[in-house]
N, C-alpha and C positions, 0 to 999 in steps of 0.2 A: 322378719329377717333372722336366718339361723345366724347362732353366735355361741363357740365353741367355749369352753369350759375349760378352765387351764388349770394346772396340775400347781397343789398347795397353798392356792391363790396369791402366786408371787408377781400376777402382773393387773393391773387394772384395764379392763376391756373398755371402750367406748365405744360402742359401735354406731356407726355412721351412715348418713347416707351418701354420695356424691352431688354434689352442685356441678352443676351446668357451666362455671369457670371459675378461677381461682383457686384457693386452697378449701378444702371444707375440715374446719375444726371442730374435731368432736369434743364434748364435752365428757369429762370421767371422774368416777371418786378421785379422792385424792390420794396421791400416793407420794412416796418416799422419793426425793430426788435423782438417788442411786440403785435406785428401785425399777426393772423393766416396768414399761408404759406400752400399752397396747391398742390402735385402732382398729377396726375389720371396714376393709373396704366393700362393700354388697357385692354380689355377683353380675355381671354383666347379662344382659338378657342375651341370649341366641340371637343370630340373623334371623334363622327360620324358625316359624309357630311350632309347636308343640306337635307332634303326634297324635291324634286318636282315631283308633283304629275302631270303628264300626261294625257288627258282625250284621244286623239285622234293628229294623225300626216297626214296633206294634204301636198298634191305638195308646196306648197308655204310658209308655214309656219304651227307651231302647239300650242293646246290649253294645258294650263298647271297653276298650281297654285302653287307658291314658297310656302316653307314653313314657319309657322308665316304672312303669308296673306291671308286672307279671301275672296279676289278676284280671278276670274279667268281672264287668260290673254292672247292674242294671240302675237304670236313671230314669225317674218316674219326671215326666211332664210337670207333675204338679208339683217338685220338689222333693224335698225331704232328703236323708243318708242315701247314698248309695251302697246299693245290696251287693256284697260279696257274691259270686258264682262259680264257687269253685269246682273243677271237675271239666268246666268246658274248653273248650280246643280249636274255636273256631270253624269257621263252613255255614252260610246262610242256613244254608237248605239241611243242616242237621239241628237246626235252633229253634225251632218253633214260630219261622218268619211269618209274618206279617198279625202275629197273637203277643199277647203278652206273656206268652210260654216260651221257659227256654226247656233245650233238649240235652241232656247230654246222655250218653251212651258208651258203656263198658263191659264185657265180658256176657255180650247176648241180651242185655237190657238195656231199656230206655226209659231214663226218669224226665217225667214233664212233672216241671216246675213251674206255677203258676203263679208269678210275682205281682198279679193282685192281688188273689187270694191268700197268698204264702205258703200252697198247698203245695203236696207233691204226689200223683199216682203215676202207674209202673206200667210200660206194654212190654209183652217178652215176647218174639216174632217167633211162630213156630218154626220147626229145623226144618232148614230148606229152604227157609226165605230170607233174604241178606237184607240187611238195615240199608236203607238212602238216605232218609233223612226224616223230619218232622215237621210240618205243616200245618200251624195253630197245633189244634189238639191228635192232629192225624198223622202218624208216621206208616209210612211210604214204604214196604221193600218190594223185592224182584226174587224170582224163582229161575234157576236156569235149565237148558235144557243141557241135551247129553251131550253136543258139541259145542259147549261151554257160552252159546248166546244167551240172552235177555229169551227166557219164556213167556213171562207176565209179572204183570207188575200187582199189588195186594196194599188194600189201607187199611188199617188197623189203629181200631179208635176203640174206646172204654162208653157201651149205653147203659146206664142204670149200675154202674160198676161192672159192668160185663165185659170182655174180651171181643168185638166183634172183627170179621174178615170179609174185606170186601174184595174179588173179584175187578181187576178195570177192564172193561168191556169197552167195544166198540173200534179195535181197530180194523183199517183193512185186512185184507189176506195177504199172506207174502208180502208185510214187512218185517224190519230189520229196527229193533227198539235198541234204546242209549237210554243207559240207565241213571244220567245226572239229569234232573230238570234243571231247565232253564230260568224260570222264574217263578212263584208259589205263594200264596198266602193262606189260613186258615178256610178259605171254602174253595180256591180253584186253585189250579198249578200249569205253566206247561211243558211239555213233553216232546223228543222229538226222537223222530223214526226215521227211518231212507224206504223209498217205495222205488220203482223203476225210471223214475224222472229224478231223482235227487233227493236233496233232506227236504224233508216236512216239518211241520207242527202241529201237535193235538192241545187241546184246549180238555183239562180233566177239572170234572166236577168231581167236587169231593163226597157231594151228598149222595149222590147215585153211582159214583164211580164208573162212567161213561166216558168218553172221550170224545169230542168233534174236531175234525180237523180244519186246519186256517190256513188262508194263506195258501200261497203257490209254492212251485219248489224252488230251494232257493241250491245256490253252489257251495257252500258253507257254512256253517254254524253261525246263527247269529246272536245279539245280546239282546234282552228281550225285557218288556215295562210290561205289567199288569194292574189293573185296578180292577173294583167289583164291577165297571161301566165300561173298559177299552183293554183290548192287546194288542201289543206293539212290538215291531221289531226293528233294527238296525243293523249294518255291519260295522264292526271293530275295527274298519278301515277310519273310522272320524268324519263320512264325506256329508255326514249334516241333516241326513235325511232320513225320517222317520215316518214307518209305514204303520198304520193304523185301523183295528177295527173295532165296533162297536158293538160287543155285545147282548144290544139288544137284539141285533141281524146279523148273525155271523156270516152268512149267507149275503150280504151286500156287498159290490166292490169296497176293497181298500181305500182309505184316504192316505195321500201322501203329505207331507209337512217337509218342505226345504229353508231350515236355516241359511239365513243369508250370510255370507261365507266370501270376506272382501280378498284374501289373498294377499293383506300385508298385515293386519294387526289379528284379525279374527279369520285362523288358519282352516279350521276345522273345530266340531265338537265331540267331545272324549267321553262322557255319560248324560242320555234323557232319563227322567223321570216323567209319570204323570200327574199330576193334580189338578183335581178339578177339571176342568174343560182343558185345560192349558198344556202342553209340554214344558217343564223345567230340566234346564240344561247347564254345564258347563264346556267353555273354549275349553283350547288346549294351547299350551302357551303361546296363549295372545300378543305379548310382547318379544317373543325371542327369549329362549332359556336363559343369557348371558344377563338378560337384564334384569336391574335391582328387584324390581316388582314380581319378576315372577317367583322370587322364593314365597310369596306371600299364598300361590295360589293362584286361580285363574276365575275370571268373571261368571256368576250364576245369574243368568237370565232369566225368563219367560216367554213366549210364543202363544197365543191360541192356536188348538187345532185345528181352528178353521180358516186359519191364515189371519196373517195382520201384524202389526208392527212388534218390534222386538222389545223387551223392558227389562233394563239392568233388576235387580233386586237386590245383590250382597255384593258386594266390591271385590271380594277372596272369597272362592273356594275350594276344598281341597276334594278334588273330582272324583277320588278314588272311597271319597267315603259317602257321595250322593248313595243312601238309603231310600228307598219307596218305602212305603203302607198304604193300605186303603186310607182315604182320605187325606192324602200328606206324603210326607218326605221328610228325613232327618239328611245336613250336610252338615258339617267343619267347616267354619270359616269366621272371616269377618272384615275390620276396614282397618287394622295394625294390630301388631303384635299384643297392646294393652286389649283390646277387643276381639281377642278370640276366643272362639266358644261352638260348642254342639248347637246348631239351630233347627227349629223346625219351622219344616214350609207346610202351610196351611192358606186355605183361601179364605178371604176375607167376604163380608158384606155384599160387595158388587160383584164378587166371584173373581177378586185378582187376587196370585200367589202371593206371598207377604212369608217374611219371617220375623221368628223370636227366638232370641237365645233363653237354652233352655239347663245348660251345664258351661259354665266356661271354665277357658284353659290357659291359666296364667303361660308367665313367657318362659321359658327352660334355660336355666343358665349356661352361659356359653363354657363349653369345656374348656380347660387349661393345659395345656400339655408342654409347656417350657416358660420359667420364669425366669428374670434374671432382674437384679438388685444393684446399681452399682451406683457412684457421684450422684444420690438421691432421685436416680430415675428409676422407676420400674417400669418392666416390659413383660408384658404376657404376649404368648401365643396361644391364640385359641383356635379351637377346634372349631368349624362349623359346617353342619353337611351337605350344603350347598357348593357354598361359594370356596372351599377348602380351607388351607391354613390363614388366619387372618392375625398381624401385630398391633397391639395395642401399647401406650405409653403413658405415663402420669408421671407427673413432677411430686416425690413426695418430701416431707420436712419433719426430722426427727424433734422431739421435744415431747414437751409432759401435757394431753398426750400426744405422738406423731397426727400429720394431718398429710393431705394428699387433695392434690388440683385435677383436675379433669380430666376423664380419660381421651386420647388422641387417637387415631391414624397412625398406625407405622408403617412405612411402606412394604408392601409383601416380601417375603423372602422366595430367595429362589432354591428352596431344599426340599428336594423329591418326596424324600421320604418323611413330611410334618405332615402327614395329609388325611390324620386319624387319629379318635380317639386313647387309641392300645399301641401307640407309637412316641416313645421319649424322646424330649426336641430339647436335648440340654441347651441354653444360649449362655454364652460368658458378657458379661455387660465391660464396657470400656471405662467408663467411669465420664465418658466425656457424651454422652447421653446415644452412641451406638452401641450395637449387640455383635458377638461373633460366634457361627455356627459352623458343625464339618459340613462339608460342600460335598453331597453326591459320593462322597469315597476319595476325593483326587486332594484335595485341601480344603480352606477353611473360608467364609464367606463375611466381608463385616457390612454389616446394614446398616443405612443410617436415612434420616430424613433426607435429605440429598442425591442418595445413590450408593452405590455397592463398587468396593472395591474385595480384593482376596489375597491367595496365595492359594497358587496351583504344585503339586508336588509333583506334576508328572506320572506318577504312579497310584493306581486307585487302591483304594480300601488303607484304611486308619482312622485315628482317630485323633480328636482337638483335646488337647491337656490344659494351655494356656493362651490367653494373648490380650492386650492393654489395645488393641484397635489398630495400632501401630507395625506390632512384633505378634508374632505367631509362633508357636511351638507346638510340633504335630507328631504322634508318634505311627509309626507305620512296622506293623510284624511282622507283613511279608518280606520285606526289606530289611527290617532288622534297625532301622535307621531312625532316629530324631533328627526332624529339619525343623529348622531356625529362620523364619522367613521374615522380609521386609516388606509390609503392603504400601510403602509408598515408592519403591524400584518400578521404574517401568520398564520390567522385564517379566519375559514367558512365567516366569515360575516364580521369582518373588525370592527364592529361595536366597539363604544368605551361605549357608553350610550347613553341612550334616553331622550328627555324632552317634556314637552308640546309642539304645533305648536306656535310661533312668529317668530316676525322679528328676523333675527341671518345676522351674518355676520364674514370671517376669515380676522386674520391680525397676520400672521404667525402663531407661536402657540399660539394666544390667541385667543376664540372664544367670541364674544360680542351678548350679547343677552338682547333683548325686557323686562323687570321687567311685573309682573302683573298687577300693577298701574302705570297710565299715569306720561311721564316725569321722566323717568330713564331706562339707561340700564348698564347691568353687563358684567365683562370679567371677562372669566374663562380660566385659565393655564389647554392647554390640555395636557402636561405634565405632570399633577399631578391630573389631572380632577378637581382641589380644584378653587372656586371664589377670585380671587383675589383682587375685588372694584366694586362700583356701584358708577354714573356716571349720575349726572340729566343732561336731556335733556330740551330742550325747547317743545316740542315736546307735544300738549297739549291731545294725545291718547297714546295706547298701539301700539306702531308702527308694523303696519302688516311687513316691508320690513327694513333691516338694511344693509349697504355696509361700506367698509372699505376699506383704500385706505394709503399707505403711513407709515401706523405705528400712524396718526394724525389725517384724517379727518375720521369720522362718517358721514353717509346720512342716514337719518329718512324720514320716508312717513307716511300718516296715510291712505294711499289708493289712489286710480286713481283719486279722487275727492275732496281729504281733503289735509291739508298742510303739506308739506314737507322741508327741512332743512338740513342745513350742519353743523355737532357740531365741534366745534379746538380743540381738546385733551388738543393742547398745551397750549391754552389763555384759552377756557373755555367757549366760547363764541358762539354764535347759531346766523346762519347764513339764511334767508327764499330763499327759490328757488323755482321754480315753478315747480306744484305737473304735475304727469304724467310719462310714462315710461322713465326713467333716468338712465344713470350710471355717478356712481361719477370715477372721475380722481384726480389726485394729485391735490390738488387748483382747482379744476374748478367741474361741473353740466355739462353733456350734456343732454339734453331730447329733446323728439321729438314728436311734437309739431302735431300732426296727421291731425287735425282738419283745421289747417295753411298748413298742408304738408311741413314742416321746421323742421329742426336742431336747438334747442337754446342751446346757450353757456352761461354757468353764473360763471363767475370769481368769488371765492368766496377766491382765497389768502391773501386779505388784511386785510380780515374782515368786510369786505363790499361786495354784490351783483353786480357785472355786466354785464346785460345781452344782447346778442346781438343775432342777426339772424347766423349762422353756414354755412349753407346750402338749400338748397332747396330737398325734400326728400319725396315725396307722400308715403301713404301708400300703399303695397302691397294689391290687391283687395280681396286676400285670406285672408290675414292678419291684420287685420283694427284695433285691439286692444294694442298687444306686440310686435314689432319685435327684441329686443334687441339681442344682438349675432345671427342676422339673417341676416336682411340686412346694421345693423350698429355696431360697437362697439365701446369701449373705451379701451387705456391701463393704468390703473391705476397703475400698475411700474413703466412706464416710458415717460406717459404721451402726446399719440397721438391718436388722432381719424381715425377711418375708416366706409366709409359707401359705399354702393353699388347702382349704379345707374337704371335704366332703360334697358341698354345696356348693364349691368352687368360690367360697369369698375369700376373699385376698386379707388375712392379717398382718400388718406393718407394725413393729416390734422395734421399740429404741431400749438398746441395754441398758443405757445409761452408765458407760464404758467413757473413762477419759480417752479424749480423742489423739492421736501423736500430731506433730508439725508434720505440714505440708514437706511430701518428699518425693523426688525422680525427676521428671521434666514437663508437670502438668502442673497446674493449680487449679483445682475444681471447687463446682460451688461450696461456700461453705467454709472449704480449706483458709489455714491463712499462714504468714510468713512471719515467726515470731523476731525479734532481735538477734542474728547467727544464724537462724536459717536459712537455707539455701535450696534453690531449686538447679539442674545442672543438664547438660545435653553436650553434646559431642565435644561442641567446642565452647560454650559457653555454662560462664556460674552466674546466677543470680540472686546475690546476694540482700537480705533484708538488713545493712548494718548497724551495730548499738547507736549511732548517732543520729539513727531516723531515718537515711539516704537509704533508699532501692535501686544496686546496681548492678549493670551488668558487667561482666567482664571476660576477657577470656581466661578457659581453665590454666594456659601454659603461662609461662614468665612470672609468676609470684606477684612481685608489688609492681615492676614493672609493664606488667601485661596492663594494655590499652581498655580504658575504662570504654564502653563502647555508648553507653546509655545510661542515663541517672533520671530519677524523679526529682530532685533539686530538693530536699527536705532533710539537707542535714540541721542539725541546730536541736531534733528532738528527739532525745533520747527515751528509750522505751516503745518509739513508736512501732505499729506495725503493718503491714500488707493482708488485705484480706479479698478472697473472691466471694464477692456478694451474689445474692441467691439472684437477685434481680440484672443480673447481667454486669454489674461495674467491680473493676478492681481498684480498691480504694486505697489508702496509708491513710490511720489514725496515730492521734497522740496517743499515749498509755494510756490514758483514761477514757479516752473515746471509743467510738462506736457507731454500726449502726444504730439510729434511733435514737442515739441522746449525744451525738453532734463529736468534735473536734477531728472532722476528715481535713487530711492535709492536702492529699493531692486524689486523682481517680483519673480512670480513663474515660470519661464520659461516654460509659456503654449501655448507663443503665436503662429498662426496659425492653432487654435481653433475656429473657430468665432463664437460669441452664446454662448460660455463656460460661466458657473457660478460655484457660492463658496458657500456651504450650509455647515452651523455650527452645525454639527451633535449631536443628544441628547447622543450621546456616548461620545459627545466632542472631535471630531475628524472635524477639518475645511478640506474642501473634492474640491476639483473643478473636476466637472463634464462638459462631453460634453454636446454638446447643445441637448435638450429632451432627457436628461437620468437622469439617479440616478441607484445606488445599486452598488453593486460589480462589476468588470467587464470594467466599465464604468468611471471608476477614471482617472484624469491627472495627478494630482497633492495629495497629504494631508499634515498636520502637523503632523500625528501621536500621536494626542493627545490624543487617545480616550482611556475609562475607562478600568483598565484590568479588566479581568474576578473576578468575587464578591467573588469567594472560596479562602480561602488562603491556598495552600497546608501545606503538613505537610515538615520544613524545609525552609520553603519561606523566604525571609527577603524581609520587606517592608521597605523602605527608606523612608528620609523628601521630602512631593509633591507627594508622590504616595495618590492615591485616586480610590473609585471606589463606584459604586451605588444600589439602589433596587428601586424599584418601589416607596416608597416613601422619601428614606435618601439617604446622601452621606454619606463615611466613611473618614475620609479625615487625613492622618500623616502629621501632621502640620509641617513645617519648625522651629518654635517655640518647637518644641516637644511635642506637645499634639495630642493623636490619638483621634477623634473627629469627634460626630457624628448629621448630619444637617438633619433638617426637609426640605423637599423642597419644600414646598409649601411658607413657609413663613420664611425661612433661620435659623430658631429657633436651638440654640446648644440642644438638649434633652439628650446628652450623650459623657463623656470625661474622658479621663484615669486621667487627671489632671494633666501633665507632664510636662504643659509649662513653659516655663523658661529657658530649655534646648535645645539651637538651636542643631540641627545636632543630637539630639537624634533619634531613630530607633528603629521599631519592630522587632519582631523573632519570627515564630511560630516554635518552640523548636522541635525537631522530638522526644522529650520525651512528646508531648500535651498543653506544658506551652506558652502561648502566651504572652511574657515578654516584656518591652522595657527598652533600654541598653541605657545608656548615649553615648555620643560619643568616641570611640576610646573603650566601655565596650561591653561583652559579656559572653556568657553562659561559657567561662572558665576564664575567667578574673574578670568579677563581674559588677559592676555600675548597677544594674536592679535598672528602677525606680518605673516599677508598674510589676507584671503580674495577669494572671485570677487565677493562683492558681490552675491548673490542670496538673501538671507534673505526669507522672507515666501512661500514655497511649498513647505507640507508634503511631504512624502513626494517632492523631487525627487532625484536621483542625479545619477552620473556616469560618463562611460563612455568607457575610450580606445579607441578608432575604427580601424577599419584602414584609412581613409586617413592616421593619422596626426591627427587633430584629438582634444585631450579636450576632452568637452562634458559643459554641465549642460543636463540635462532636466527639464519639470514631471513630473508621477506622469503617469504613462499616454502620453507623449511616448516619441520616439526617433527614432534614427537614419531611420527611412524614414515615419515619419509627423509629425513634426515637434515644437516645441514646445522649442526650444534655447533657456534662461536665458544662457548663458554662453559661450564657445567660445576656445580657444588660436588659433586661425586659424593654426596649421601646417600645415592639408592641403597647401598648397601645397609649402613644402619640405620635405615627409618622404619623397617619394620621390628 
């Protein structure tokens, strides 16, 4: 297993192999706690076998060139190094076919190389006679006439060291010669002419340089098998049938030989060979191209020539490289990827074909062309040249050193253009174990085990800057435009609004964006799409590129060549790191250093710069400017690096970087919720508090807003919330732990792995499996979420019910005040005025009166302490409005047909 060499030796490599499931922990020296730690994950084999390319097969060995090598190479039977051959270019019939001579030819010469002997003699074709090719020891030209045909043809072989020139004699009169043979080994070849019936065949001895012809005329060139005992021909049509003479009588009718050819699995066959008595063949996709098997190659049979039953012999072969020789055959193949290899067909004892591998060809690692890192998943996309772009995933787990579970299945993506090696497939990882790609030019695509959701922009060509799985941000130049998309809308385009092009970057639901003038940027609550603060930078441009990482740190660039910076949310403070392609990580910078061909690491958690060497990491030769999510990434949830080597092995890299608290509206594996922490979404906070209780609550009303959901574990201070790797979110005491015990409360989810906890803008805490979200896909919830915004006619709304519009909440205070918040900025705009009255309650009266009742009062008993003042119309309701107004309606009224008893007249300041 290759395993790359890292720069200063500042990380301890372990390299590993994969298990079959679970995590595989490699074993490493030992190192420093705060010290990067490093595993290599192997390379994944390829779908398809290996390449090799066959030029020609002699008695003793044959010429071939593996795939991924640019050399050709000869491979002796009996073993041993394989011999360099350099100079050759391919062409049977310029090789020295069916000898263990190879030929190659340059500037009017032809050196035979004779790789038993190790020798090398020289023919030089006198002027006038053009080179064809070489034939064991005999090469082949042609002389033309004056109106530029084939005149004759000349062999030229070396007796006693002598130059001889032979003459080929024997054709008819008035024909028409083609000057490529058709098939050839060191003592015969054939040849073909056109006479006044059609193409022909000549049969040329090499010893006498004679020619006899075979065979009838045929309507088109056919593909043609030779042995010192039979010639044979076929057509290139596949239809199975092979025409046969024996030259001991050439002069006897033909034998025909028809492959039996069922019409559903065994279509047709694609190249015979002879050996022996026998024809040796292969199908031609026997199974249907689509299917898995046929990357492998197609079945190599046997036949006698004299008819009689068919016999498998190799499971896979690859048709295009069945080689003849006298006596044998060389083909590619075998029975899986582990067992492939150059074989040779020989007959055995009883005179049946049989093969032996004689050079095998490990499996070729599958190319990588887009990685992504994120909530300890990784995702390759690999190249493979069959079956096209294929996603791969692994649960990996940072520590001294990282370890990593089993490669999976991701399901294919649907993006046009992954569908090659010399083709960048950036993917952004969610952190919640999906990926997000540009889609085709139009917007952005997120994959997940489950299914594919987007954000369509309407407009094609742009590109993906950011997005959490969730939120999307797409920049488009024909347009000029930044959209801001929501892939859980079910609408055409997703889109939420547009802005000008800058730097932007997500950090849950807040979107940070670039100001117009240098040294500031903005977050915007995409909940309410309203700005929430502006934020100077050090940053002495309009930064083209912004990243977000943690809930804390800010990365600013001003370009590939200007200076770039890490901002602390928390301290406030601006940190410089060296400019060039980057992604920021919790605490730390990786960029990659192109120029160096290195990895830099720049620790920026203390508030101070510390930079070191990472890796060693040349740029790809197609790719010499960006490779981020290509051949490296970062997980900025959870804090490891991955980059891809040469070999295509995957190295998983933990800095060993203090990690920050859980922050935005996720809790992913791993993450946890210290005492003050908080996780937050549109209209709900989820609070971890000093007292051990995990609640939730809404953002508006302060201490009065309605606790909506609690884990019951106050009483223990220090405790905390943690998303376990294994699927449960647990509360420990401060001392506790996975693995050495005092869990308070959990959602009994574990044996999930990969599970996360997303605090839903309905305010509903949700754990999801690993790459899902929506319905369907739930383990766990709090059932917090908002009820539906109508109030029927007859409802009674209790103290803590609450519920929302696009931009309010409406919120029955436990206090007794029905009360209504702006959301953007928590603002009360509207209130019955009822407080004072804990345990007080609404009624929407089924006579239209929306009244509230002190406690233990009601519509027959009395205590009302406000209503709207619209009794006297059955069956009206009420409804908060997403502009922000609650209204009463008659029965059969609403918001766009009218019929409003009552109305807050907020629309106006709720946005």
């Amino acid at each position: 297993m290759a395993q790359r060499a890292l720069i200063r030796g500042s990380i301890a490599v372990a390299a590993t192999f994969a298990m079959a499931s679970g995590f595989a922990c490699a074993i490493a020296p030992s190192a420093l706690a705060d010290s990067p730690t490093e595993t290599v994950i192997p390379a994944a084999p390829r779908y398809q076998p290996p390449r090799d390319k066959v030029a020609f097969a002699g008695p003793g060995g044959f010429l071939h060139r593996h795939e991924g090598q640019s050399e050709w190479v000869w491979t002796k039977y009996s073993g041993g190094p394989d011999i360099p051959v350099p100079g050759f270019h391919g062409g049977w019939f310029a090789t020295g076919a069916g000898s263990d001579v190879v030929a190659t030819a340059a500037k009017g010469v032809v050196q035979l190389q004779d790789m038993d002997a190790g020798t090398t003699t020289t023919i030089v074709p006198p002027s006038g006679q053009y080179y064809i090719g070489t034939l064991g020891t005999n090469v082949l030209t042609y002389t033309r006439a004056a109106d530029g045909t084939i005149a004759s043809f000349h062999i030229l072989t070396l007796v006693d060291g002598q130059q001889t020139d032979t003459l080929v004699t024997g054709w008819p009169a008035g024909v028409t010669l083609s000057a490529v043979p058709l098939a050839g080994n060191a003592n015969s070849a054939v040849l073909e002419y056109t006479d006044s019936t059609g193409r022909r065949l000549a049969l040329l001895d090499m010893a006498t340089g004679h020619v006899t012809p075979v065979f009838g005329a045929m309507t088109r060139t056919p593909y043609v098998v030779l042995t010192d005992k039979y010639v044979g021909w076929y057509l290139p049509d596949m239809d199975g049938i092979l025409h046969v003479l024996n030259r001991s009588d050439l002069s006897a009718p033909e034998t025909t030989l028809r492959v039996p050819l069922n019409g559903t699995t065994h279509t047709a066959v694609r190249y015979f060979a002879i050996v022996g008595d026998s024809a040796v063949f292969t199908y031609d996709w026997v199974l249907g191209y689509s299917a898995a098997d046929d990357q492998f190659g197609e079945p190599l049979a046997a036949m006698p020539l004299s008819g009689g039953a068919v016999t498998p012999i190799l499971d896979h072969g690859d048709h295009d490289t069945l080689s003849p020789y006298p006596g044998g055959a060389i083909v590619v193949g075998g029975t899986s990827l582990n067992d492939w290899a150059a074989r040779r067909v020989t007959i055995d004892a009883s005179g049946t074909p049989t093969v032996t591998a004689v050079d095998s060809d490990p499996p070729m690692p599958s190319p990588i062309s887009g990685v992504s890192l994120a909530g300890g998943r990784l995702v390759t996309l690999e190249f493979d040249n069959v079956t096209g772009a294929n996603t791969f995933a692994r649960t990996v787990q940072l520590g001294n050193p990282p370890s990593y579970g089993a490669r999976t299945a991701f399901p294919a993506l649907s993006v046009s253009d992954c569908m090659n090696t010399s083709t960048a497939c950036p993917q952004i990882g969610t952190g919640d174990g999906r990926i997000v790609q540009s889609a085709n030019g139009y917007g952005a695509a997120v994959e997940g085990p489950t299914g594919s959701t987007g954000m369509n922009t309407g407009v094609s060509g742009g590109t993906l800057v950011d997005s959490d799985g969730r939120f999307v941000v797409y920049d488009n130049a024909s347009t000029g435009k930044q959209y801001i998309g929501d892939t859980t809308l079910k609408t055409s385009t997703n889109v939420l609004f547009t802005r000008p092009i800058t730097g932007a970057a997500l950090s849950g639901e807040t979107l940070w964006t670039a100001n117009s003038t240098a040294g500031s940027i903005s977050s915007t609550d995409l909940a309410t799409q309203q700005t929430t603060g502006t934020v100077p930078i050090a940053a002495p441009c309009v930064p083209s590129e912004l990243q977000a990482a943690a809930g804390r740190w800010i990365y600013w660039s001003c370009g590939a060549s200007g200076p770039a910076g890490v901002h602390d949310l928390a301290t406030g403070t601006d940190v410089p790191v060296p400019s060039g392609p980057s992604e920021l990580g919790d605490g730390f910078v990786v960029e990659h250093d192109m120029t160096a061909g290195k990895l830099v690491l720049t620790d920026v958690h203390t508030g101070t710069a510390v930079t070191s060497d990472l890796a060693a990491l040349p740029p790809l030769k197609w790719l010499t400017t960006d490779d981020r999510q290509v051949t490296w990434a970062v997980d900025k949830f959870a804090g490891g690096v991955a980059y891809v080597d040469a070999q295509e092995n995957v190295h998983l890299v933990d800095p060993h970087i203090p990690t920050s608290p859980a922050a935005g509206y996720r809790l992913l594996p791993g993450q946890r919720l210290n005492p003050g922490d908080s996780l937050t979404s549109g209209s709900m906070r989820l609070v971890m508090q000093s007292d051990g209780n995990l609640v939730a609550r809404l953002k508006a009303g302060g201490s009065a807003a309605p606790v909506e959901w609690a884990s019951g574990t106050s009483g223990y201070p220090g405790a905390y919330a943690i998303m376990q790797s294994d699927g449960n979110l647990a509360i420990y005491g401060q001392n506790g732990g996975p693995g050495t015990g005092g869990m308070l409360w959990s959602s009994g989810t574990a044996g999930n792995p990969g599970a996360h906890a997303t605090l839903q803008d309905d305010g509903n805490l949700v754990m999801y499996r690993q790459g899902t979200s929506g319905s369907g896909n739930s383990l766990w919830a709090t059932g917090s979420y908002a009820p539906p915004r109508t109030i029927t006619s007859g409802q009674v709304i209790k103290p803590g019910w609450w519920t929302q519009g696009k931009r309010t909440f409406l919120v029955m205070q436990r206090d007794g005040n029905l009360v209504m918040y702006r959301k953007r900025d928590g603002k009360v705009i509207w209130s019955s005025g009822t407080h004072g009255h804990p345990g007080a309650y609404a009624d929407m009266q089924s006579d239209g009166n929306l009244v509230i009742y002190r406690p233990g009062g009601g519509p027959s008993t009395g205590g009302a302490l406000w209503s709207t003042g619209t009794r006297g119309h059955s069956g009206a309701y009420a409804i908060m409005q997403d502009d922000g107004n609650l209204a009463i309606y008659k029965r059969g009224g609403g918001p766009s047909t009218g019929g409003a008893l009552w109305a807050s007249n907020t629309w106006r300041t709720a946005s």
